[in-house]
C-alpha positions in Angstrom: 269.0 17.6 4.6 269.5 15.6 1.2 269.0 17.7 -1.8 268.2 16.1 -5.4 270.2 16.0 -8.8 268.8 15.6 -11.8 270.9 15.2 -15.1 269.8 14.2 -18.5 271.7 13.4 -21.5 270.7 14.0 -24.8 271.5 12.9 -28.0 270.6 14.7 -31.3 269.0 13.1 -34.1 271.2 13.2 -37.5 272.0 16.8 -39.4 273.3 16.9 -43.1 276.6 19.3 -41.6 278.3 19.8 -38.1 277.2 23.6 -38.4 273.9 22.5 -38.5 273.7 20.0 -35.5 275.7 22.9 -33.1 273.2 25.1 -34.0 270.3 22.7 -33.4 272.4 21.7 -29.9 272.7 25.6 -29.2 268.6 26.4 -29.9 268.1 23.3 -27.2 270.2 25.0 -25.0 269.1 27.9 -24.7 265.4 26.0 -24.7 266.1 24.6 -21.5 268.4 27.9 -20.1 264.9 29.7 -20.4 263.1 27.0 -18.3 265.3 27.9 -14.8 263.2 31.7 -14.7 260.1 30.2 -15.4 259.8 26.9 -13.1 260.2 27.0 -9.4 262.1 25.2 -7.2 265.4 24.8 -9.3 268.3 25.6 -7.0 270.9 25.2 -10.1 270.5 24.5 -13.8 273.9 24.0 -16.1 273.3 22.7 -20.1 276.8 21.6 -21.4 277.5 20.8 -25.2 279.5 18.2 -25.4 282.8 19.0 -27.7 284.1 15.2 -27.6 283.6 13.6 -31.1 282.6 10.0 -30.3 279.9 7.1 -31.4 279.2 6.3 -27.4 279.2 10.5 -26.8 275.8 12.3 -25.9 275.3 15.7 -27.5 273.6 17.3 -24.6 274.1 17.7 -20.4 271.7 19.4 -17.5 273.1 19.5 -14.3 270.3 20.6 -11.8 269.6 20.4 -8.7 266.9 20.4 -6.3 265.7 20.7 -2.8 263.3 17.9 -3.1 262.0 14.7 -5.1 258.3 16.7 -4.5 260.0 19.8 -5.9 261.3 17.6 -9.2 258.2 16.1 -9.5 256.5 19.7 -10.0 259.6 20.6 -12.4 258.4 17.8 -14.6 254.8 18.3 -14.5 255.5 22.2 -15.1 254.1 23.4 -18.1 256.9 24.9 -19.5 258.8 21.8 -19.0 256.3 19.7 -21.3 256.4 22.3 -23.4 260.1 21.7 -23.7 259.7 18.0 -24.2 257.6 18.6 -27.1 259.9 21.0 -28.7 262.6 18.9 -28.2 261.1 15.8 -30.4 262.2 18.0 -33.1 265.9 17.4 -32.3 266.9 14.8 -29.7 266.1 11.3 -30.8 267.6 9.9 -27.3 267.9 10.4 -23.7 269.0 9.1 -20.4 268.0 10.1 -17.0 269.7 9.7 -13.5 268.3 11.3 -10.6 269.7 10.5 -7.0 270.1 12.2 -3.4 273.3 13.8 -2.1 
């Protein structure tokens, strides 16, 4: 049986001090933490906050995984899930997605 992984990568748009943009990257965070009680079907669901300082770095990481592509499909649909896209126009001005089998 193949399960699914699902990471995104986030970059945060620009804040006037470091302390600001962690916090920002720590309020998205726990944003998306809250999503793995709320949506079914997520087996795992990591957010990492990236500590390297570099142009090419992203800010952001989930690592999740599913059982299915239809149970991803109903993760992204889920209410709470758009509700976390729109939330997160407020702070991420980039992403990049990579979904595959294993």
């Amino acid at each position: 049986m193949h399960m699914i992984r699902h990471l995104v990568m986030f970059k945060l748009r620009e804040f006037s001090t470091p302390a600001e943009k962690m916090k920002a990257a720590e309020l998205v965070r726990a944003e998306l933490l809250s999503m793995k009680k709320k949506i079914p079907g997520i087996l795992e669901f990591e957010v990492g906050i990236n500590f390297t300082v570099d142009d090419t770095a992203y800010d952001l990481v989930i690592n999740s995984s599913f059982s299915s592509k239809e149970d991803l499909k109903a993760y992204q649909v889920h209410p709470d899930h758009q509700a976390f896209i729109l939330f997160n126009k407020n702070y991420s001005e980039k992403k990049v997605v990579l979904d595959y089998e294993y």
